[in-house]
C-alpha positions as CSV (number, residue, x, y, z in Angstrom):
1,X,15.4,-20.9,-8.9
2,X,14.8,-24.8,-10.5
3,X,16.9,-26.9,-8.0
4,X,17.1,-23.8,-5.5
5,X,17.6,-25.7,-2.0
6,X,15.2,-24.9,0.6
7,X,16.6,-22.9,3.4
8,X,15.4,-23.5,6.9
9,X,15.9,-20.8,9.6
10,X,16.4,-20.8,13.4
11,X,12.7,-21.6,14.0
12,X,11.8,-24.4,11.6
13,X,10.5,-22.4,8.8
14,X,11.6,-23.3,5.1
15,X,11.7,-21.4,2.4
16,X,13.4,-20.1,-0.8
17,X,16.2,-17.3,-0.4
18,X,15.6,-15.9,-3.3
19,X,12.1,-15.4,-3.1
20,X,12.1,-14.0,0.4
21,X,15.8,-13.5,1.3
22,X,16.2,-12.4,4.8
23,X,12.6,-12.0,5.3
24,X,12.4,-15.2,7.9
25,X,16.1,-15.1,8.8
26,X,15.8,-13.4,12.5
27,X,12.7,-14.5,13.4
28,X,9.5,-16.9,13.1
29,X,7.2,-16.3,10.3
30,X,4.3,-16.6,12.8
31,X,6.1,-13.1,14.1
32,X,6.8,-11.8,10.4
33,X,3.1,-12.3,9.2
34,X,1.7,-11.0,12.6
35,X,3.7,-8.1,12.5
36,X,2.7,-7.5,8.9
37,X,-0.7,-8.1,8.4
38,X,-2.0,-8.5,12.4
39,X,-5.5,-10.1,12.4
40,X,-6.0,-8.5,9.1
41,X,-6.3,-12.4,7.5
42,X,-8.4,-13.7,10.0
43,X,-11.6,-12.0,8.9
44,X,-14.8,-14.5,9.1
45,X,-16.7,-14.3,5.5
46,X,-14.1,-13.2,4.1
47,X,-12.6,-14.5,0.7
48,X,-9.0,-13.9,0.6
49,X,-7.0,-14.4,-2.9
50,X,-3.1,-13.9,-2.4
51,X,-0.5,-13.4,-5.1
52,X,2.0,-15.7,-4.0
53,X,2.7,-18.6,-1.1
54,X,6.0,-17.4,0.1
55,X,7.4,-20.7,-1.0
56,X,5.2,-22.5,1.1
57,X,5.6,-20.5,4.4
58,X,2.0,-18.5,4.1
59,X,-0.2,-21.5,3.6
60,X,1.1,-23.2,6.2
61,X,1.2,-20.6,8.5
62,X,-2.7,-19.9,8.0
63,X,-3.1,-23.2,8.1
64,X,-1.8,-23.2,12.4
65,X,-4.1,-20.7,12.6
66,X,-7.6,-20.7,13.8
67,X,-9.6,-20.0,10.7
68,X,-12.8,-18.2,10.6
69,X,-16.0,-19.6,10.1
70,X,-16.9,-18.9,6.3
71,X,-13.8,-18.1,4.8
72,X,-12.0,-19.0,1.9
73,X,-8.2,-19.0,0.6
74,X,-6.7,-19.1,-2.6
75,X,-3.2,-18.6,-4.1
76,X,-1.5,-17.5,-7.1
77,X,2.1,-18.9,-7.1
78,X,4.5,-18.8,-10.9
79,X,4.1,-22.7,-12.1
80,X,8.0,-23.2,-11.4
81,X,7.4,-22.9,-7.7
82,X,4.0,-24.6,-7.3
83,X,5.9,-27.2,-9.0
84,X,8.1,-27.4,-6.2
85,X,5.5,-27.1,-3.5
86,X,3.5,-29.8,-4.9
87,X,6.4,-32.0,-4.6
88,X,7.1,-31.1,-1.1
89,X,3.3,-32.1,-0.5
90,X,0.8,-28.8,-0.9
91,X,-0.6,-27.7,2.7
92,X,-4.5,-28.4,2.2
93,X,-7.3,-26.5,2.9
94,X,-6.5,-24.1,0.3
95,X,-6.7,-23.7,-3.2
96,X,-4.0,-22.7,-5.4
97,X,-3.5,-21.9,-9.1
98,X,-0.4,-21.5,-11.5
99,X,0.3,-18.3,-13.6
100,X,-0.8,-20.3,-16.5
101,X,-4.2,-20.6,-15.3
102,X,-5.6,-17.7,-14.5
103,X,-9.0,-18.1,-16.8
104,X,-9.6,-21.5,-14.5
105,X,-8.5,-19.8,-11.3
106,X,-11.6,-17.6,-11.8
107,X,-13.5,-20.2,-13.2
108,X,-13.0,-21.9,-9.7
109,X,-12.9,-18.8,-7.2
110,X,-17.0,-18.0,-9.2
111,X,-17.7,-21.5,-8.0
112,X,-16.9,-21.1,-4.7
113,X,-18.7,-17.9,-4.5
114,X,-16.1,-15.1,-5.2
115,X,-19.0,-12.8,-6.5
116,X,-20.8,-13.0,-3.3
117,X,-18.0,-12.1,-1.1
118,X,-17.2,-9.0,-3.6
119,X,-21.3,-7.7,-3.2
120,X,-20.4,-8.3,0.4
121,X,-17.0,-5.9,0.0
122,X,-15.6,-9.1,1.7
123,X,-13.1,-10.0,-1.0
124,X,-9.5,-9.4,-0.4
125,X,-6.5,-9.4,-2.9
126,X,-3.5,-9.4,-0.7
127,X,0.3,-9.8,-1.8
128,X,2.5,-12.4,-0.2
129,X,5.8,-10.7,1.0
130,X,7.2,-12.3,-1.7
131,X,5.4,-10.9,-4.0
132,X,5.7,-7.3,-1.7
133,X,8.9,-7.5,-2.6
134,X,9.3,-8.7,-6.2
135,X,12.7,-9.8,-6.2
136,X,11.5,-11.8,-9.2
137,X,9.6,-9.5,-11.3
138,X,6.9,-12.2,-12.4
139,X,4.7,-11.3,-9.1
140,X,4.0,-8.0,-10.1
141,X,2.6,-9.0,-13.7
142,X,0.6,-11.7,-11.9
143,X,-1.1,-9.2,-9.9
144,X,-1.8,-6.6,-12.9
145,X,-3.1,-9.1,-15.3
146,X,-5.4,-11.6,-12.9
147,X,-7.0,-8.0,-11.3
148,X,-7.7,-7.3,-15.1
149,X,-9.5,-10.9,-16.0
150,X,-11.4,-10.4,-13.0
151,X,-12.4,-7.0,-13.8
152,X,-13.5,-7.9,-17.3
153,X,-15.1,-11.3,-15.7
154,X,-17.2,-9.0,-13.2
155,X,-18.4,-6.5,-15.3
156,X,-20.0,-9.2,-17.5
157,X,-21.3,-10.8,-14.3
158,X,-22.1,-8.9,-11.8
159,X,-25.3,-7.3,-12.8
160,X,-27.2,-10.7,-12.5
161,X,-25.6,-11.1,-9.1
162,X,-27.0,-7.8,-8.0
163,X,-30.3,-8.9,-8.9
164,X,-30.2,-11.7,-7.5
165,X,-29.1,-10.6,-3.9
166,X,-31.9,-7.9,-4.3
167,X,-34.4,-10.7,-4.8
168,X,-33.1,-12.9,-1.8
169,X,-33.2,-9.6,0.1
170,X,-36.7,-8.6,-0.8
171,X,-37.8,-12.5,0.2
172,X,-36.0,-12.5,3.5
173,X,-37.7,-8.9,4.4
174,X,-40.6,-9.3,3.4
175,X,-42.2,-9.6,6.8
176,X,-41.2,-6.4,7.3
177,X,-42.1,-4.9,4.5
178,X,-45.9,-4.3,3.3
179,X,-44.6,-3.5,0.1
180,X,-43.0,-6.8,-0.4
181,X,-45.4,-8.3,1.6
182,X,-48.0,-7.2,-1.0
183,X,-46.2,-8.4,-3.9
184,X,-45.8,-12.0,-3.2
185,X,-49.3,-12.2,-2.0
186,X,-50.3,-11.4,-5.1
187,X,-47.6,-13.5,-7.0
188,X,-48.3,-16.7,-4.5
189,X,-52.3,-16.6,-4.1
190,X,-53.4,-19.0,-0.7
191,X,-49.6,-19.4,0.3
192,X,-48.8,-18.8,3.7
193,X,-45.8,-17.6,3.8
194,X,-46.6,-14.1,3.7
């Protein structure tokens, strides 16, 4: 793959034949990824984490897109081919991470508020087609070992996030709840906000 030309199709699109092969050959990935995942990517609130960039061709085609209001993108590309994307200047907007960094690539998707998004059931681990097809075998280890680290990550963590979205939820109905009402009348004594 190191010095692998770029291929470009019919329509403009580059990308690596050995990666995808004759995935963009016959027609425009704007087609391929529509036909594929419909407006399945184009959720608002949504945190979407993808294993794989299709050389290139899935970033930028989200990018033409009209992107929901309160969603986030990340990708996991094999460091040999983010290598090669950087050079060709990375499409921005997005974040991405190497194989070789998962521990950070969590570190990163916690700060942006990957937790929140999973209490939501908003998160969404999708495979590039690429990676669907794993014509090299790396993309399927990617996908085993980061869902593992995040597993392990959430279990640690998620208990304190539970709490404190029951918290926020108790303040923000606590007009129309007595109960709650009650409680923070008692805990905040001459407030008014109760």
């Amino acid at each position: 793959m190191e010095g692998e030309p770029f291929v470009s199709n019919a329509f403009g699109d580059q990308y690596l034949f050995s990666l995808n092969r004759d995935d963009f050959s016959e027609r425009p990935c704007a087609e391929v990824y529509a036909a594929r995942f419909g407006h399945a990517l184009l959720k608002p609130g949504t945190f979407y984490l993808f294993i794989g960039t299709d050389a290139g061709v899935l970033p930028a085609y989200l990018a033409a897109q009209d992107l929901p209001k309160g969603s986030r993108y990340c990708f996991i590309e094999t460091p040999e081919i983010l290598e090669r994307l950087r050079q060709r200047g990375l499409v921005e907007g997005f974040h991405y991470f190497d194989t070789d960094s998962l521990a950070d690539a969590i570190e990163r998707m916690v700060s942006d508020g990957v937790i929140y998004y999973m209490a939501d059931h908003a998160f969404v681990l999708e495979n590039s087609l690429a990676a669907q097809h794993d014509f090299i075998d790396r993309y399927g280890v990617i996908g085993a070992e980061f869902s593992q680290r995040l597993e392990a990550y959430l279990k640690f963590n998620m208990g304190n996030v539970v709490v404190d979205l029951h918290r926020s939820n108790g303040i923000r109905n606590s007009q129309e709840s007595p109960l709650h009402g009650e409680c923070l009348r008692e805990v905040l004594p001459g407030a008014t906000a109760v």
